[in-house]
C-alpha positions in Angstrom: -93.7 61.4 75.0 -91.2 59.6 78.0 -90.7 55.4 80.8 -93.0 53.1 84.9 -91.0 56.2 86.2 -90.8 59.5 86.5 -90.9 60.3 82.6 -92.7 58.9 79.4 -90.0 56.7 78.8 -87.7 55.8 81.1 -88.3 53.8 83.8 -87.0 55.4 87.3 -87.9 55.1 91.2 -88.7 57.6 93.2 -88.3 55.8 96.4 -84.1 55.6 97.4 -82.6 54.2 100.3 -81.5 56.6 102.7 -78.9 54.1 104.1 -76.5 56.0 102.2 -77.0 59.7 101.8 -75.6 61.0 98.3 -75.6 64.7 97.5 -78.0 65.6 94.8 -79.5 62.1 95.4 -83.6 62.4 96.7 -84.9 60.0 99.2 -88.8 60.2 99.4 -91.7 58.8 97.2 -93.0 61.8 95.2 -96.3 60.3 93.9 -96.9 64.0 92.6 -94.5 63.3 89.8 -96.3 60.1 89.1 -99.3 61.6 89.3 -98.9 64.4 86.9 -97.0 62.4 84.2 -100.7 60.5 84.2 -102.6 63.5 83.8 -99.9 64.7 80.6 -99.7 61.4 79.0 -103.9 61.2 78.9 -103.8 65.0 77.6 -101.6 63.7 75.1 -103.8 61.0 73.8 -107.1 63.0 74.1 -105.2 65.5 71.8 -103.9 63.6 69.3 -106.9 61.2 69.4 -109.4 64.9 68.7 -106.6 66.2 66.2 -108.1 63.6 63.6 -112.0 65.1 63.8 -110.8 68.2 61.7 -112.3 71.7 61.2 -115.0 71.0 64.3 -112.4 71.6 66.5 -111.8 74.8 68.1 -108.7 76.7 67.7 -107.8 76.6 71.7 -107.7 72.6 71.1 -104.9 72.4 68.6 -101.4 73.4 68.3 -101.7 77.1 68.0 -99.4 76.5 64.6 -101.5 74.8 63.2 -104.3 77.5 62.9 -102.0 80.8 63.2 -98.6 79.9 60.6 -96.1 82.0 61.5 -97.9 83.5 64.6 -96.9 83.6 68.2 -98.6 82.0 70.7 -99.5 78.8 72.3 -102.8 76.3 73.4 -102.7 73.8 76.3 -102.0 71.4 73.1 -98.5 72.6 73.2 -97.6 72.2 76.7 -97.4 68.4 76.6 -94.1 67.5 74.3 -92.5 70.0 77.1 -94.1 68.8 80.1 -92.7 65.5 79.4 -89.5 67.3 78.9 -89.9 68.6 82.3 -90.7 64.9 84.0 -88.3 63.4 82.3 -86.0 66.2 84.2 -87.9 65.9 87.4 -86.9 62.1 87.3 -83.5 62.2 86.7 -82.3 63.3 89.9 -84.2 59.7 91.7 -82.9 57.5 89.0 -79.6 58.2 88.5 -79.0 59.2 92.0 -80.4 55.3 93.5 -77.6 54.3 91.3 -75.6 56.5 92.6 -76.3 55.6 96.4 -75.6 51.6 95.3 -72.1 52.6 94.2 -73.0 51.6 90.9 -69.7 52.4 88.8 -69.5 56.0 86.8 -68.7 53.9 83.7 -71.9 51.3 84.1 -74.4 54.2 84.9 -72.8 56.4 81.8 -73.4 53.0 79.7 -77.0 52.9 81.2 -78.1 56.4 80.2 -76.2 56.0 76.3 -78.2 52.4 75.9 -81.7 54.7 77.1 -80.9 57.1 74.5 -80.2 54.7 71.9 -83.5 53.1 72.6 -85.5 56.0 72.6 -83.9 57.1 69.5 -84.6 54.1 67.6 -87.5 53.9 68.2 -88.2 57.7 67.1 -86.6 57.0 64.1 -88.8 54.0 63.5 -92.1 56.2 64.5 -91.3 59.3 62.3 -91.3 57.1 59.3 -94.9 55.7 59.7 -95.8 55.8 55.7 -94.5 52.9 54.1 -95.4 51.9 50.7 -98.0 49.1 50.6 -97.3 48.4 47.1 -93.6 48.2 47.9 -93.3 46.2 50.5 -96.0 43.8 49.4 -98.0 44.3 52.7 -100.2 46.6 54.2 -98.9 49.4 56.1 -101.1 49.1 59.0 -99.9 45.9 59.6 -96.2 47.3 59.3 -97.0 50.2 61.9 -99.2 47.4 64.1 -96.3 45.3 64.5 -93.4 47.9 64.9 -95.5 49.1 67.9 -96.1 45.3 69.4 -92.3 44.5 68.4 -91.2 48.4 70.2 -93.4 47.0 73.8 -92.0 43.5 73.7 -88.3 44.7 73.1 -88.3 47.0 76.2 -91.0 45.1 78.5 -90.0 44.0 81.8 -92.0 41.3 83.9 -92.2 42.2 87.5 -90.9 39.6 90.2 -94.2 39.1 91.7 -96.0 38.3 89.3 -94.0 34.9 89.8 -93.5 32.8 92.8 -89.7 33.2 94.2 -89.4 29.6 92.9 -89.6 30.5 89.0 -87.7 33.5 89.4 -84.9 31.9 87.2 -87.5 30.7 84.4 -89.1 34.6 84.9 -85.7 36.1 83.5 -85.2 33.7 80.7 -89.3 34.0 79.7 -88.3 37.8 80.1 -85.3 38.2 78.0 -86.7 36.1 74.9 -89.2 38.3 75.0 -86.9 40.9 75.0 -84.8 39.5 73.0 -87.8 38.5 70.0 -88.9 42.4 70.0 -85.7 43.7 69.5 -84.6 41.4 66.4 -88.4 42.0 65.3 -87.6 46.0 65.2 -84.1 45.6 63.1 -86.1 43.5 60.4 -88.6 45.9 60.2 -86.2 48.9 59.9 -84.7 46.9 57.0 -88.0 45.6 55.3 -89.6 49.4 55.3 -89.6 50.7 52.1 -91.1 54.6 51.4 -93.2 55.7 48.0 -89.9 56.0 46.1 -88.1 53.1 46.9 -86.2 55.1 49.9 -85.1 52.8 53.0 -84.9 53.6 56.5 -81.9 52.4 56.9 -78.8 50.9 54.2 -75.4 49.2 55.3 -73.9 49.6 51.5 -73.4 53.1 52.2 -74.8 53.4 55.7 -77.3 55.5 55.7 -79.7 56.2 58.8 -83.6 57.9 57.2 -84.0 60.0 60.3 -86.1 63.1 59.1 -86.5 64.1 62.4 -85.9 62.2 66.0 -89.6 61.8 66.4 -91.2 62.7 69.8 -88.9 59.7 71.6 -85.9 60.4 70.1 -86.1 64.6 71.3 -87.2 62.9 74.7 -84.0 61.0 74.3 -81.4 63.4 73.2 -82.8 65.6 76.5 -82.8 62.7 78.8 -79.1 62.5 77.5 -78.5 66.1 78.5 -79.9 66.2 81.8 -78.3 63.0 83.0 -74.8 64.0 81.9 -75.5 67.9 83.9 -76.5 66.2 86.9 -73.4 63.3 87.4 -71.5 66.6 86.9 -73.0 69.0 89.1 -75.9 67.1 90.9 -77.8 68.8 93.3 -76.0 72.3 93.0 -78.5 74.8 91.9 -76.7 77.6 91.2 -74.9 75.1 88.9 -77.9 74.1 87.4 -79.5 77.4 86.9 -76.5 77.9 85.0 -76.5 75.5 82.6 -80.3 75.8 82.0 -79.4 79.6 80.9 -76.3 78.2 78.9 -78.3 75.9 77.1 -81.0 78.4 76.2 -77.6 80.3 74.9 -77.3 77.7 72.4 -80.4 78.4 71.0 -79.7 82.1 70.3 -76.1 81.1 69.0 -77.8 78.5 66.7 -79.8 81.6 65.2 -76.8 83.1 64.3 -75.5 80.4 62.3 -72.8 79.6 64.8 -73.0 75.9 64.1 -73.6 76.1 60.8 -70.1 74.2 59.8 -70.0 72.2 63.3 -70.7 68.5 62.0 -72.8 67.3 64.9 -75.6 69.7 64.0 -76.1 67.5 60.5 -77.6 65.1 62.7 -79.4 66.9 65.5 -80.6 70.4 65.7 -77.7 72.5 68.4 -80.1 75.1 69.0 -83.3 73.6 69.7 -82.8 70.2 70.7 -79.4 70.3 72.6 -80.4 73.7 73.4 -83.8 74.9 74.9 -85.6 71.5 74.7 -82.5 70.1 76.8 -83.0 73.2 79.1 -86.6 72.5 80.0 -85.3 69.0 80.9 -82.6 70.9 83.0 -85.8 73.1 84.7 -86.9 70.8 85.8 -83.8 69.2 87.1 -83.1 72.6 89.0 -87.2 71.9 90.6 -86.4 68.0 91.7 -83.2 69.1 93.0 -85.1 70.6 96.4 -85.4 67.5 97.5 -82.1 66.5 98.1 -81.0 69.6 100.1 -81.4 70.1 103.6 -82.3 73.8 103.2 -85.3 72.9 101.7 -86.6 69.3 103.4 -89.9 70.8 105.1 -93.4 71.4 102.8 -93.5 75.0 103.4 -89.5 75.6 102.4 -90.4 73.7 98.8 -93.8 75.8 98.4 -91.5 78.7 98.7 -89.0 77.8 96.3 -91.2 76.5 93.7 -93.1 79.7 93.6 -90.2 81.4 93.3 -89.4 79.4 90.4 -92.8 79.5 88.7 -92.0 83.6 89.0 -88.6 83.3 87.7 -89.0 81.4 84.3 -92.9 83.2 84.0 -90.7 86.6 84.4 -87.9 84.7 82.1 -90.5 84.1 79.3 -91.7 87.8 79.1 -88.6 89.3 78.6 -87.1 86.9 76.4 -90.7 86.7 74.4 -90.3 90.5 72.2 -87.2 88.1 70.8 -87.9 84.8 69.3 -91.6 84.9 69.9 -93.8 82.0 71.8 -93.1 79.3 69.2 -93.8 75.4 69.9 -92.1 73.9 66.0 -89.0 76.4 66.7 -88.6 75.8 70.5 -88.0 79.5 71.6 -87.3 79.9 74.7 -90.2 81.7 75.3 -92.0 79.1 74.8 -90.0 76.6 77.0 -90.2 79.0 80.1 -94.0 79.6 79.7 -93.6 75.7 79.8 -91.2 75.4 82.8 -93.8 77.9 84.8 -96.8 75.9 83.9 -95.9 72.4 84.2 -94.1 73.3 87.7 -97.5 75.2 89.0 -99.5 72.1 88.0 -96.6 69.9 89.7 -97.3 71.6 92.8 -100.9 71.5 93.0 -100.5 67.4 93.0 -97.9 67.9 95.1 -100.3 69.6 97.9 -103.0 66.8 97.2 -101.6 63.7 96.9 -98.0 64.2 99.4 -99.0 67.3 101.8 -102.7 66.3 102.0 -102.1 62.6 101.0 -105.8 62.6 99.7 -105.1 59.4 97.8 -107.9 58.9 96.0 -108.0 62.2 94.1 -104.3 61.8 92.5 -104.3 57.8 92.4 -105.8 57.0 89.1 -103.5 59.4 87.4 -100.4 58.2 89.5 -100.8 53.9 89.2 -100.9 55.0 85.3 -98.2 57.3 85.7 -96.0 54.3 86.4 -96.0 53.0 83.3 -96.3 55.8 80.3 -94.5 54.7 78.0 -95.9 51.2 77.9 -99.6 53.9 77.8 -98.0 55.7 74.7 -97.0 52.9 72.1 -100.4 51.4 72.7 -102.1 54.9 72.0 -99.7 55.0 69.4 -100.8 51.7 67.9 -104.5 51.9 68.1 -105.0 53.6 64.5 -103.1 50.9 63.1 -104.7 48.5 64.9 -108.3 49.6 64.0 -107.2 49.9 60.5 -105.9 45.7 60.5 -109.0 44.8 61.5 -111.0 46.9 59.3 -112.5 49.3 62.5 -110.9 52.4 61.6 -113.6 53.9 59.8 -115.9 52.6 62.0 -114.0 54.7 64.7 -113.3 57.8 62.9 -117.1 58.4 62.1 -117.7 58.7 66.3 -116.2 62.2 65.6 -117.8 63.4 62.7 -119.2 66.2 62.0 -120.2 66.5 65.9 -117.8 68.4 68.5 -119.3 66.5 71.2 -119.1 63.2 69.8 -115.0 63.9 68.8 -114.6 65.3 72.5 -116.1 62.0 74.0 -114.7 59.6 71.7 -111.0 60.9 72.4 -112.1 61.1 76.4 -113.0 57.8 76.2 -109.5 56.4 74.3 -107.5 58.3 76.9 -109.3 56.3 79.9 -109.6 53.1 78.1 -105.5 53.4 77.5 -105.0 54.5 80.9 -106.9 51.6 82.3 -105.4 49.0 80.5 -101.9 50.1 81.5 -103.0 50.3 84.3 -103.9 46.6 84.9 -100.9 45.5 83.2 -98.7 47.5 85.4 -100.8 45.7 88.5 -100.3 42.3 87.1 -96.2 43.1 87.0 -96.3 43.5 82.9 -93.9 46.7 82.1 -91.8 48.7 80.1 -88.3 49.6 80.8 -85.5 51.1 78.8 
């Protein structure tokens, strides 16, 4: 669900100066990265877009929980939440290490990754409670989700330099932090005005109290962005290091299903095992996979084939063994399930890798890669559209293009992943984006 960048919601570059070398620190554009974070985030929306046609779709084409409670296994539907995981990993190493090569300050670029997090929590915390009462609040709930979405992209949008003439560049910033500035403040009132079935509030000064249920999709993206940022200032581009923690992390999981945080007061607010733990370690994967590109032992095509292969064997041979334990299990993050996930997303990774920076056959991978840029912007509009369609009396209008006809459901959510794609696209070109 991360950020343009190299996740669905932060924004990161993947092109660093090479003025002054840092260890652990990248210095190439990677338009693979950009160009698979495309192809997940339009998977995401043609999923959740056919997940509303019902019974007509087959099994392989929904969360495998979803048909088979309590089973083992997965569909292609469940590799998205953790290929964003793995992006958001992949990134990490080109933001924070351009920061890094600026001689940024440790205590600015620590303050930078807590005010991403916060952001992205927010607003999973505002996206997780997406039912308010209409009769409540006095107002229709589609018009509550249609502007928490707007508010979310205005709070975090940033307008790009050239879309202004060097002579406006003072008026751009001021134009660009109201806007800022009017999102934000339009996201606290709506956090306060929310109001559930029962009179339950998202969010009370007079005891404080914080409505979280769960992080939503952000907020897990968030809590692993927060992991992986903090393992590589420490260790950077030491992979033994960061094998390490990957397996130590995974460690939490299995210590969380022994009840060993049971009376350990963070885990009343976030899940030890499986958020801090194996979702965090996938984030860490794929960490461990960008950090080839910052070490000299592997700077030629054929010495980052090799060790990508090996690490596609690794965490494929990793999610066997582990898999007669915990099972393959997307809503319980097993580890299973995150290595099949590590192995997957890393063998797609290097296909566009081959095409689009080996081969440099553009035009394949560049679709996928200018919308890449800007996911997140791509994801709150997807995530809007229902609402949308709803405030302007469409949404039955649209839900009938799926119904009862596979076809029809399969084109129709086709259709909503290109149109989203598109249009972030051109607001990306005309310098209109989203950063955290």
């Amino acid at each position: 669900m991360a950020s343009g960048g190299h996740s669905l919601c932060v924004k990161t570059t993947s092109t660093l100066s090479a003025s002054k070398p840092t260890p652990g620190a990248p210095s190439s554009r990677i338009v693979s990265i950009d160009a698979l974070r495309g192809l997940v985030m339009f998977t995401m929306i043609y999923v959740n877009d056919i997940a509303g046609a019902g019974k007509i779709v087959p099994d392989w084409m929904v969360h495998f929980s979803d048909r088979h409670k309590g089973g083992s296994g997965m569909t292609f539907v469940d590799l998205v939440f953790p290929a964003f995981l793995f992006i958001v990993g992949m990134s990490i190493p080109f933001a924070l290490g351009s920061r890094i090569q600026k001689g940024e300050r440790l205590s600015k670029t620590l303050a930078h990754i807590l005010a991403r997090t916060l952001s992205l929590l927010l607003v999973g915390v505002l996206m997780v409670n997406e039912a308010p009462s209409s009769e409540k609040m006095g107002w229709s709930s589609a018009l509550w989700l249609t502007l928490m979405y707007a508010s979310a992209i205005l709070a975090f949008c940033s307008i790009s330099p050239r879309a202004w003439p060097e002579s406006a560049a003072r008026f751009r910033e001021i134009v660009s932090r109201s806007i800022r500035a009017l999102g934000f403040t339009a996201l606290v009132w709506l956090a306060f005005v929310w109001c559930g079935g029962k009179g339950q509030r998202i969010i009370t000064l007079s005891p404080f109290y914080l409505r979280t249920e769960w992080w939503g999709i952000l907020g897990l993206i968030g809590w692993a962005y927060l992991a992986g940022s903090v393992v590589f200032l420490v260790f950077r581009g030491h992979r033994t290091a960061l094998l390490g923690c990957m397996a130590l992390l995974f460690c939490l999981f299995a210590a969380d299903r022994k009840h060993a945080f049971d009376d350990f007061w963070p885990a009343r607010f976030v899940s030890i095992g499986e958020t801090l733990g194996s979702q965090a370690a996938i984030s860490v994967a794929g960490l461990l996979l960008a950090s080839m590109f910052a070490t000299a032992d592997t700077g030629t095509v054929r010495a980052r084939v090799h060790f990508t292969l090996l690490f596609i064997a690794g965490t494929a041979a990793a999610a066997l063994l582990l898999n007669p334990l915990y099972g393959i299990s997307k809503n319980q993050a097993t580890p299973s399930w995150c290595l099949w996930s590590c192995a997957i997303t890393a063998a797609l990774w290097l296909v566009f890798y081959f095409i689009s920076d080996v081969r440099h056959v553009g035009f394949v991978v560049r679709p996928l890669a200018v919308a890449g840029q800007n996911v997140l912007l791509a994801y709150l509009l997807s995530e809007m559209l229902p609402s949308a369609l709803d405030l302007c009396r469409l949404g039955d209008w649209y839900s009938r293009l799926s119904q009862p006809i596979l076809a029809c459901a399969v084109a129709r959510a086709a259709a909503c992943g290109v149109f989203i794609l598109a249009l972030t696209a051109v607001l990306n070109r005309v310098g209109f984006r989203l950063k955290l």
